[in-house]
Every structure is written in structure tokens, then in C-alpha cells.
C-alpha positions as CSV (number, residue, x, y, z in Angstrom):
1,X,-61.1,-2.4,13.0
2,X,-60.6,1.0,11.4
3,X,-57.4,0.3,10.0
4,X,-59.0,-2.5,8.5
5,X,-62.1,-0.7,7.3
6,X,-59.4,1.7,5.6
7,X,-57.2,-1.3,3.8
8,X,-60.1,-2.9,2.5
9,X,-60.7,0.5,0.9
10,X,-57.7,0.3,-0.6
11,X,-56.9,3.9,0.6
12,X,-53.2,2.4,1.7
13,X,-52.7,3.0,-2.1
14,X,-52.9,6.4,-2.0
15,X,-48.9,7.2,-1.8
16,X,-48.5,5.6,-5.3
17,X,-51.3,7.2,-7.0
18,X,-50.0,10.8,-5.5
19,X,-46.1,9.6,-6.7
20,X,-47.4,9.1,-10.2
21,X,-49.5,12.0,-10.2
22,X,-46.4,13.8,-9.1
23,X,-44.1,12.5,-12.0
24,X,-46.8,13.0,-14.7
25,X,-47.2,16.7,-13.6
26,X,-43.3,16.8,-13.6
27,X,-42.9,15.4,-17.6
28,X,-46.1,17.1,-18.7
29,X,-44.6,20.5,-17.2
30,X,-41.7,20.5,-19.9
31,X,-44.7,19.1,-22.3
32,X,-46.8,22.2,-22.0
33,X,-44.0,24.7,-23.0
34,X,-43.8,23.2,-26.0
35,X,-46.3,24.7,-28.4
36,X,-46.4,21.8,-31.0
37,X,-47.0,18.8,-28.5
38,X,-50.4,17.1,-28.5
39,X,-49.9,16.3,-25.0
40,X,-49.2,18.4,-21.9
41,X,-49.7,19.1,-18.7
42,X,-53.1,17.5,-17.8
43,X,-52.2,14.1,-19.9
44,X,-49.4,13.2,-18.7
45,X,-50.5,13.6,-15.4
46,X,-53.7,11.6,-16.2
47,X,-50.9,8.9,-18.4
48,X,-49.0,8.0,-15.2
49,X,-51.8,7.5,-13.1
50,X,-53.4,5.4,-15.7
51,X,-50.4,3.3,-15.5
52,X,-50.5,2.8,-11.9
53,X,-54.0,1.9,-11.8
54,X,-53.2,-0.6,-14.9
55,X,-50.5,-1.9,-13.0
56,X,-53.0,-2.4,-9.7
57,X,-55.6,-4.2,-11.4
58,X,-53.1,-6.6,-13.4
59,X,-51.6,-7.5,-10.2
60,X,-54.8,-8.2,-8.7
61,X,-56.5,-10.0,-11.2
62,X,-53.4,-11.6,-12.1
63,X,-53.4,-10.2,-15.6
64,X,-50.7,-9.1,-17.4
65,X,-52.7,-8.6,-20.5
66,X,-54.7,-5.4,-18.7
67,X,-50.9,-3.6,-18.5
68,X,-50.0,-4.2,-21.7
69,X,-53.4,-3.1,-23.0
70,X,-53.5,0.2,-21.5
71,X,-50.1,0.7,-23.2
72,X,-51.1,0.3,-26.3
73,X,-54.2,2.6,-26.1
74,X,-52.0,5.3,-24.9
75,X,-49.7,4.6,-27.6
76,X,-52.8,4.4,-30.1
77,X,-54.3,7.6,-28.5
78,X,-51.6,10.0,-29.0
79,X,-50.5,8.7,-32.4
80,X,-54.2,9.3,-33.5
81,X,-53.9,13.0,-32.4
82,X,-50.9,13.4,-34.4
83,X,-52.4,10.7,-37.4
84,X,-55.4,13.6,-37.4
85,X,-53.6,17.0,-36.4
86,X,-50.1,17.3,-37.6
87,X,-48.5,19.9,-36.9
88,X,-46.5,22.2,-38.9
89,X,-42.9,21.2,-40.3
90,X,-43.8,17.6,-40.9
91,X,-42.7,16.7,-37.2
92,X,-43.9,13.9,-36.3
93,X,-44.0,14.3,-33.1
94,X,-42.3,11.3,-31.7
95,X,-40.6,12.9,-28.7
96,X,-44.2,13.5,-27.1
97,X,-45.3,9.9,-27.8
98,X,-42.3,8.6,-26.5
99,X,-42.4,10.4,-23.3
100,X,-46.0,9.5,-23.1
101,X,-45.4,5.7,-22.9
102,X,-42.1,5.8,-20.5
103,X,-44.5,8.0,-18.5
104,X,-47.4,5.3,-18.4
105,X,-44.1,3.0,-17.7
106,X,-43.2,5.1,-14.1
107,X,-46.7,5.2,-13.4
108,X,-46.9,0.8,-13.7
109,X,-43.5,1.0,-11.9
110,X,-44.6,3.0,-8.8
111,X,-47.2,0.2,-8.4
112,X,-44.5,-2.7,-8.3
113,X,-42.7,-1.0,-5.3
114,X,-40.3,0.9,-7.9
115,X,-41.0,4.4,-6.8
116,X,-37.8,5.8,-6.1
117,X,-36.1,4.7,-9.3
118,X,-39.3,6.2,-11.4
119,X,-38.8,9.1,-9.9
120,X,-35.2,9.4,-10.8
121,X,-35.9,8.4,-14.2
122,X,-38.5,10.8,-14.5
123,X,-35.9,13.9,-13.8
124,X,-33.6,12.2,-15.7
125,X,-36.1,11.9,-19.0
126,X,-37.2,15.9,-17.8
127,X,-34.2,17.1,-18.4
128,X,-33.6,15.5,-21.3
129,X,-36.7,17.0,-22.6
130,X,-35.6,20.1,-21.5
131,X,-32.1,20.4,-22.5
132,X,-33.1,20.0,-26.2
133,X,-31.1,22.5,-27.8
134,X,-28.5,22.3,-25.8
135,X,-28.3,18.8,-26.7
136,X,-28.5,19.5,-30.6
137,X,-25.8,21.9,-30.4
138,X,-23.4,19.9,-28.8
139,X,-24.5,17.1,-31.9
140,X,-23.7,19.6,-33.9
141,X,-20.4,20.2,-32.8
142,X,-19.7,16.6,-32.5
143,X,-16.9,16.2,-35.3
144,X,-16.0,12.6,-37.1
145,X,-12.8,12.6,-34.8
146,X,-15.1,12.7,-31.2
147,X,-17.9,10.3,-32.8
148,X,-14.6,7.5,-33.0
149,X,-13.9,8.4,-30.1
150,X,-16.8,7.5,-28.6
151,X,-17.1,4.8,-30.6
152,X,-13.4,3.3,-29.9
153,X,-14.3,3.6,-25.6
154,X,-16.9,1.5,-26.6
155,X,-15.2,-1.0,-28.0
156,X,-13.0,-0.7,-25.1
157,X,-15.5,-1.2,-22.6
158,X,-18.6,-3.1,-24.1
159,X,-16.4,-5.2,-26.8
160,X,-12.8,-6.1,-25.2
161,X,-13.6,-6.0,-21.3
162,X,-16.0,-8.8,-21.0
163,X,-13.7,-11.0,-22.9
164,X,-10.9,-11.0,-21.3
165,X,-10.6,-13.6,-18.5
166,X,-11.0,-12.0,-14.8
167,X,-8.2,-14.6,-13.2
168,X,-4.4,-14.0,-11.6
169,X,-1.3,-14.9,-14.0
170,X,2.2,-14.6,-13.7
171,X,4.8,-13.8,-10.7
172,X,3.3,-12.5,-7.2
173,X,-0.8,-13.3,-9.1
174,X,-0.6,-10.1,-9.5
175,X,-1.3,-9.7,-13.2
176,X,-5.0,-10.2,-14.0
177,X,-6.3,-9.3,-17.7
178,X,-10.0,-8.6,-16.4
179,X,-8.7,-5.8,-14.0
180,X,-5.6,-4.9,-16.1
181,X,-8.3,-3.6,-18.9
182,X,-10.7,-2.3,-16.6
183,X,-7.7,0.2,-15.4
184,X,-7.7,0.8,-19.0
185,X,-11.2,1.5,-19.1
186,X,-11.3,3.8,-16.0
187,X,-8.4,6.1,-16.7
188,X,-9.6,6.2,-21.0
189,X,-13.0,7.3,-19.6
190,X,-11.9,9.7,-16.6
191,X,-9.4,11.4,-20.4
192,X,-12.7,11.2,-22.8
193,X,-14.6,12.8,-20.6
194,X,-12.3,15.9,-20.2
195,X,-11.5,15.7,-24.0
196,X,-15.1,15.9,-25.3
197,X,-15.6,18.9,-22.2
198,X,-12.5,20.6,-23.2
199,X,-13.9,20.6,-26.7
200,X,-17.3,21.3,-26.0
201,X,-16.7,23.9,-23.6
202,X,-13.8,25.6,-25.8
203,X,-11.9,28.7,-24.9
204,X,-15.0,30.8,-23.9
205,X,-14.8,30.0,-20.3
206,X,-11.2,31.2,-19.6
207,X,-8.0,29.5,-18.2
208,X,-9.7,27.7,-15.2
209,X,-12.2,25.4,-17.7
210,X,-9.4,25.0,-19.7
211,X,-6.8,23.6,-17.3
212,X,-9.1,21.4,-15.7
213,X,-10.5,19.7,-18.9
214,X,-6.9,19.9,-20.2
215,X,-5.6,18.4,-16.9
216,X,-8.6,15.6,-17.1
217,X,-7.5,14.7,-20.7
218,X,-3.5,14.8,-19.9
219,X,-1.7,16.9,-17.7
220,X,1.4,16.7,-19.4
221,X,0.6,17.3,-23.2
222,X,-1.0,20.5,-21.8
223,X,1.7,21.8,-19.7
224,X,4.4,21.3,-23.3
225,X,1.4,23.1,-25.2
226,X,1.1,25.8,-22.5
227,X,4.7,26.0,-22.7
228,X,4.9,27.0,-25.8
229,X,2.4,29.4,-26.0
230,X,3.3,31.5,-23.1
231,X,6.8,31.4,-24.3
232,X,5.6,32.9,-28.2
233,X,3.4,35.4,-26.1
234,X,4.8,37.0,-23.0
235,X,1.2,39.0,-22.6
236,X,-0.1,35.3,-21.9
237,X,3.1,34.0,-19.2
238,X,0.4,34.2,-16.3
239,X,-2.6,33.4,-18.2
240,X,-0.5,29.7,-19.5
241,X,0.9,29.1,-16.0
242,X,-2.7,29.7,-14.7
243,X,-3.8,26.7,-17.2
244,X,0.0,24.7,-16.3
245,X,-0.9,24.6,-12.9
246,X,-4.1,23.8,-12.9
247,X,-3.8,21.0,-15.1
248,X,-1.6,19.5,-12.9
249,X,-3.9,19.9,-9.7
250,X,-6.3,18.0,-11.6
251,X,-4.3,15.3,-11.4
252,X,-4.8,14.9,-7.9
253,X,-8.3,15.3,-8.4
254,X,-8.3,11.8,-10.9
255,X,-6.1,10.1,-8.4
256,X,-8.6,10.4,-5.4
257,X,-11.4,9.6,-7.5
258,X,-9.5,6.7,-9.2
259,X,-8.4,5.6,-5.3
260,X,-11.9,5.7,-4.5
261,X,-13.4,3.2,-7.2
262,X,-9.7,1.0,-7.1
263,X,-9.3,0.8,-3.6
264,X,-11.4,2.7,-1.2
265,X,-9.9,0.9,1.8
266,X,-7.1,3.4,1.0
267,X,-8.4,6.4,0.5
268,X,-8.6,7.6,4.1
269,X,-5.4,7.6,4.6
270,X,-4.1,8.9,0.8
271,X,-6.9,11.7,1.0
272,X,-5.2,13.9,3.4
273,X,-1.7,13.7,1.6
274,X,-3.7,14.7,-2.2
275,X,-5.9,17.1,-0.1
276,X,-2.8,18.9,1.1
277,X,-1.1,19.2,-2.2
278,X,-4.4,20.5,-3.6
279,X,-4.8,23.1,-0.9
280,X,-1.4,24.3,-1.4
281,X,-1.8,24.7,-5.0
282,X,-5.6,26.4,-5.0
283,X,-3.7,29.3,-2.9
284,X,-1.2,30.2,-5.6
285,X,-4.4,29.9,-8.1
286,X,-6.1,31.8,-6.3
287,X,-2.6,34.7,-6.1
288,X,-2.3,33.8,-10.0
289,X,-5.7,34.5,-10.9
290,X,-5.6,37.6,-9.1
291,X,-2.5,38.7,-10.9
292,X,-3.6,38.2,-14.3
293,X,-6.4,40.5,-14.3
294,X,-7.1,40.6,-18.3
295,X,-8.9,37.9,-19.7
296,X,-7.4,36.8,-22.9
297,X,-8.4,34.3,-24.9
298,X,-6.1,31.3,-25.3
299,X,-6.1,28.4,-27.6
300,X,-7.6,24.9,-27.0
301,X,-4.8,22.3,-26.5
302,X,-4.6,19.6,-29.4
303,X,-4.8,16.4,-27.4
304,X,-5.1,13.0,-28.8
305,X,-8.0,11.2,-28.5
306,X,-7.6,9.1,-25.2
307,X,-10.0,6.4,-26.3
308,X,-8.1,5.5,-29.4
309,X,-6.8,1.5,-29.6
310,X,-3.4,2.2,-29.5
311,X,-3.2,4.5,-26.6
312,X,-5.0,2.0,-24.7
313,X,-2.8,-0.7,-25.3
314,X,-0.1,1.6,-24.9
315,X,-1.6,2.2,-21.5
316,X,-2.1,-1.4,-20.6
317,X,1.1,-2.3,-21.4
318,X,2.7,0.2,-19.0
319,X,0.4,-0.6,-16.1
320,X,1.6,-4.2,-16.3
321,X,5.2,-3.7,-16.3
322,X,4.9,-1.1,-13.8
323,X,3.0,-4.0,-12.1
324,X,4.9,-6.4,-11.8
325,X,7.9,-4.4,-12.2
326,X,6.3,-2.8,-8.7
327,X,6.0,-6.3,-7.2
328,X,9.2,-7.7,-7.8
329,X,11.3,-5.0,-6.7
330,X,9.4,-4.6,-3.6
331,X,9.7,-7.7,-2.8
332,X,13.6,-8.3,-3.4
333,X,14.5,-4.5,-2.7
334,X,11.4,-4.0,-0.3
335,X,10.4,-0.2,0.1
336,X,13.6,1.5,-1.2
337,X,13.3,-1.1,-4.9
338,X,9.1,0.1,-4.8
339,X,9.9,3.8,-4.3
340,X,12.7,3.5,-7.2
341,X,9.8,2.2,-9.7
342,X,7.6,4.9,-8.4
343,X,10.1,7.8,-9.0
344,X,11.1,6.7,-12.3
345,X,7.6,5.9,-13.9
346,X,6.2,8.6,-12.4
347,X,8.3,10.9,-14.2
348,X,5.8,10.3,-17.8
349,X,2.5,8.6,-15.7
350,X,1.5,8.8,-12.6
351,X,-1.5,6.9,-13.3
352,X,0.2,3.7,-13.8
353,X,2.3,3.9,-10.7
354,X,-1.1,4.6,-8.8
355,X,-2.8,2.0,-10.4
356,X,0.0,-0.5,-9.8
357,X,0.3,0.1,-6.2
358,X,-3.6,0.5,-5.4
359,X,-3.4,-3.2,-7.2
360,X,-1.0,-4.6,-5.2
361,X,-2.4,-3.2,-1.8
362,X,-5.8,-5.0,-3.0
363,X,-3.8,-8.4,-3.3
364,X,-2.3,-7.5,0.1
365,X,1.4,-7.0,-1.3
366,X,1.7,-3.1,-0.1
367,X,1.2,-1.9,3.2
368,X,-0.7,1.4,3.7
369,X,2.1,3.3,4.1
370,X,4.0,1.9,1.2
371,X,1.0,2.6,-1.4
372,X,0.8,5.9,0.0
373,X,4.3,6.7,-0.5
374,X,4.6,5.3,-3.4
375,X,2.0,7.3,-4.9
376,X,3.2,10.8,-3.3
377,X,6.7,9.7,-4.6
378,X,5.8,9.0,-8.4
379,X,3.5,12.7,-8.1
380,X,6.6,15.0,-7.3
381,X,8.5,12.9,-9.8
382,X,5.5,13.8,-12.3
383,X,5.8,17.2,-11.3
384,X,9.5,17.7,-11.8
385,X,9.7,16.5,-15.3
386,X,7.1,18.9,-16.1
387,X,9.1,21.8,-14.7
388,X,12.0,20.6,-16.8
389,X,9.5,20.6,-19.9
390,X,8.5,24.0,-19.2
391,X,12.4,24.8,-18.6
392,X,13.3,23.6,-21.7
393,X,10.3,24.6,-24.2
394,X,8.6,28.1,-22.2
395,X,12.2,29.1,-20.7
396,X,13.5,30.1,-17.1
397,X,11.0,33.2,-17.0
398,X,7.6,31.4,-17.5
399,X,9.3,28.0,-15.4
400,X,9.6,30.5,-12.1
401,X,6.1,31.1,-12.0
402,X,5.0,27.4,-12.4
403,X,7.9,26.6,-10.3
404,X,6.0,28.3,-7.6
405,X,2.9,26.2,-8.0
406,X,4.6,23.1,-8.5
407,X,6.3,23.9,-5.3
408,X,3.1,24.7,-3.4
409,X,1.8,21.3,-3.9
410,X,4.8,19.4,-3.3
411,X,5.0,20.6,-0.3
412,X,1.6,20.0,0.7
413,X,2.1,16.3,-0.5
414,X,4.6,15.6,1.0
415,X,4.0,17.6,4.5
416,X,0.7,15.5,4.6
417,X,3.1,12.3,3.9
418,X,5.6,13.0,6.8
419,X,2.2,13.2,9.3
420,X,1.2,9.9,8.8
């Protein structure tokens, strides 16, 4: 009887008023430390709970109209306090009004059993608030060349992907165009986001940043540049194979997050091998990093722009023949033919390889252990024509040192490979 008494006091509402409450003190917050906004603390506050209470009464009158009313007298209220108060500079304001309407929005959305995803928004939209100049100076230092790049992903995601027919062709099924350029996508994004990092981030944070942008963008182009610059500057031989190394322990990084979005049935098993070579190789950071001591400033690696058409394509095209190169020799050669593709493409891209054999254990062509292996296999292989780079362009001095962490992870690899 009591619990009734309460319900038909509608006091069970209570959790969504205080949720709203709770997200319009958390917007209004940034609001208030902001000098020139006509809206702070108090109204946005009052603005969220407005729009749960809107919300309520249009769901129980079975009125829409009484939502989209209070909208637009919180947008008219606040554009009239600008329309009759601007503030200096000519701003407009438009920041404050829009975060005053997306706030009534949360407060409507708590109300339709929403809460959890208002609330995520409303961090999300805080710290956007909040980050404002760090925001504009990263605009700032956008150049043309990273605005096509973002650009180009797009059209590489949004444009071409949804196109392209999601259905097996060819020998073994195993080529499918849908998955072929969503590979594409996934390994173009993992390299654009370490590109625009490496570029916003510069050379102010040291050798670590640098290597692990450099390594996210490619591994390779920044061991040869590396290589060359410790070579020209035997002050910086640590410093580079500090950044060489690094780069390339990244890659194990991209291939266990890659594993886990391609296949995650894998990844318990391929976690420990990568974990071990990524152990191995964080201890002679570690010695390195000790042993270096000054902290010079080196130069940011001119990479290309991973999103760019042609290094897709360039991309796509290698992941298919190393597909169904992959599939045919393991299933004429078995093991030994699958290893031999893995060794010898993983000598310029391991992604591929990876990619390639993750595919084919999804289609139920690899065994565990043969994806594993395969993978391992095409890492060393990566690793050793790297050395040889680093041989060739840094000489035998600088090579010894990364020769020691190219070791260290090889070992690890393939020590965690022999315990399976």
C-alpha cells in the first residue's frame, strides 16, 4: 500500500531528475569558468532538468509537441540574452547555446531510459568544452597535407567500404572485397592515427613518443630514417636505437590489437607469444634508456601519409596475394608452403601476413597453431630485414646495439612459440 502511495507520487522518478541534475551541474561547471557565457552553472543545471520533466509530461500526455516546445524556448531564451547582451569581440556566443540545447537533449534522454549514454555524452561534450584551446592549437597546426589525409581515410572508409560487395570470390572463398578493404581501413587508421600523433606531439617529448608514433605510422620507414641519423651523428647512436627499437615493439602492440578486432578467437593463444617478445624488448628499453642519459632533440621522421589512395590500394593488393598466396600453398605444401609465404612477406609487412592468416583461421583454413606460427615466423623475418637496413645504411656500430633489441624480442617470440 505504501509502495503504492509512493508510485502514485511519482517519487520512483526521482533517479532521473537527480541524473539530469547531475549532468547539468557537470556542463554548466565548465560554463561558469568562462567569463563571457550567458549561461552557467545554475542554468544548465535548471536546462537538463527542464528537459527531463518536458520529456515526462510528453510521454504522459502523449505529446510530442510539449518536447519540442521546451526546446525551442531554451533555444529562444539564451539567444535573447545574447540578441540583448553581447559580449565583447562580436562572439556570438554559439558554443553556450549549443551546449544549452544538447544539455536539455540529455535531460529528455534520461527520461526515455537513456541515462547511461547521456551521461557519457555529457563528459564527452565536457571535455570538449574544456579542451578548447588545446583543440584550436592542434587546428592550427593542422597543415593542407594532414587535412587530405583525413579527408582521403574518409573516402576510404565512408566512400569506398560500403560499396564494395561483402561476399567470397575466387580459390579456397577466401578473397572477399567487403573484408579485403576493411583490412585496409583498419591498418590505414591504426598508421593515421600515429601519423597525426607523431606530428602533433613533435620532437618535444623525447625518443619514447617518437618511436611509438613512428612505430604506429611504419616501423620500417623509421628504423631507415633512424638509421641514418644515428649514423651522421654518433652523439645520437643510443638516442636512434632507443626510437629503432621501439618502433619496432610497437608493432607487436598493432598486431594484438589488430588480432583482437580480426579474430579474437585467437588472441589467447597469440597474446602470450607477442607479450613475450614485448617483455623482452621493454628490458633492453629500459637498459637503453638508462644509458643514454642526455636528452637530445631528434628530428621527426618524414612518413608518408598512410591514408593516401595509392598506399591503400598498394596495401589491398598485397593482402590479397598474400591471401590467397597463403591459402594455396598451405593447402598443396601444408605448414612448411604457409611458413615459406610468412617468412618471405614478412620480410617488408608483417601486417599482411597477419591479416592473411587471421583471415584464413576465420574461414577455418589455419589451425591455431599454424596462424600463430605463421605470424611469429613473418615478425622475425620483419625484424631481420630491418637489421640488414640498419647494417647497410647506420653501419656495424649502431646495428650491434639494435641487434641487441631485435634479439631480445625474438627470443621472447619465439620462446613463447615453442611453449605452446
Amino acid at each position: 500500500m505504501e509502495t503504492s502511495l509512493l508510485q502514485n507520487n511519482g517519487i520512483e522518478a526521482l533517479p532521473q531528475f537527480l541524473t539530469s541534475l547531475a549532468i547539468g551541474l557537470l556542463i554548466g561547471l565548465e560554463r561558469e569558468r568562462n567569463p563571457s557565457a550567458k549561461a552557467g552553472l545554475r542554468t544548465f543545471a535548471l536546462v537538463a532538468v527542464f528537459g527531463t520533466l518536458s520529456a515526462l509530461l510528453s510521454d504522459k500526455l502523449d505529446s510530442p509537441w510539449i518536447l519540442l516546445a521546451g526546446l525551442l524556448a531554451v533555444a529562444g531564451m539564451i539567444v535573447a540574452a545574447y540578441f540583448n547582451r553581447p559580449i565583447e569581440k562580436n562572439d556570438p556566443g554559439t558554443t553556450t547555446v549549443i551546449a544549452l540545447l544538447l544539455c536539455y537533449g540529455l535531460g529528455a534522454m534520461v527520461w526515455y531510459e537513456l541515462a547511461k549514454l547521456a551521461v557519457m555524452l555529457a563528459i564527452g561534450i565536457t571535455a570538449l568544452l574544456y579542451f578548447k584551446p588545446e583543440l584550436r592549437g592542434i587546428s592550427q597546426r593542422l597543415t593542407r597535407r594532414d587535412l587530405v589525409a583525413v579527408l582521403q581515410f574518409s573516402v576510404l572508409t565512408f566512400i569506398i567500404l560500403p560499396i564494395l560487395p561483402n561476399q567470397n570470390f575466387g580459390p579456397y572463398d577466401a578473397f572477399n572485397p567487403h573484408q579485403a578493404w576493411l583490412m585496409v581501413v583498419l591498418i590505414s587508421g591504426l598508421s593515421l592515427a600515429g601519423y597525426a600523433a607523431l606530428h602533433i606531439v613533435g620532437s618535444r617529448y623525447g625518443a619514447p613518443l617518437l618511436g611509438f608514433f613512428g612505430g604506429l605510422v611504419s616501423s620500417t620507414a623509421t628504423t631507415m630514417i633512424y638509421a641514418r641519423h644515428g649514423k651522421s651523428d654518433p652523439t645520437m647512436e643510443k638516442l636512434a636505437t632507443l626510437v629503432i627499437v621501439i618502433a619496432s615493439l610497437v608493432v607487436l602492440i598493432r598486431l594484438l590489437a589488430v588480432s583482437a578486432v580480426v579474430a579474437y578467437g585467437a588472441l589467447p593463444a597469440l597474446a602470450p607469444v607477442l607479450l613475450g617478445g614485448l617483455l623482452c624488448g621493454l628490458l633492453v628499453v629500459a637498459y637503453l634508456w638508462r644509458k643514454t642519459g642526455a636528452t637530445q632533440e631528434l628530428y621527426i621522421p618524414e612518413t608518408a601519409n598512410p591514408a593516401e589512395l595509392h598506399t591503400a590500394l598498394g596495401f589491398g593488393l598485397l593482402y590479397v596475394i598474400v591471401l590467397l598466396g597463403a591459402a594455396w600453398m598451405a593447402d598443396i605444401a601444408g605448414s612448411q608452403g604457409l611458413y615459406a609465404v610468412a617468412l618471405v612477406s614478412g620480410l617488408t609487412d608483417v601486417d599482411a601476413i597477419t591479416l592473411s592468416s587471421l583471415r584464413l583461421f576465420n574461414l577455418g583454413q589455419l589451425n591455431e597453431q599454424q596462424t600463430i606460427t605463421a605470424i611469429a615466423l613473418a615478425f622475425v623475418a620483419n625484424l631481420a630485414f630491418k637489421l640488414g637496413m640498419v647494417v647497410f645504411i647506420g653501419g656495424r656500430q649502431l646495428a650491434k646495439w639494435v641487434a641487441i633489441g631485435f634479439a631480445a624480442m625474438s627470443i621472447g617470440v619465439l620462446a613463447g612459440l615453442f611453449a605452446l
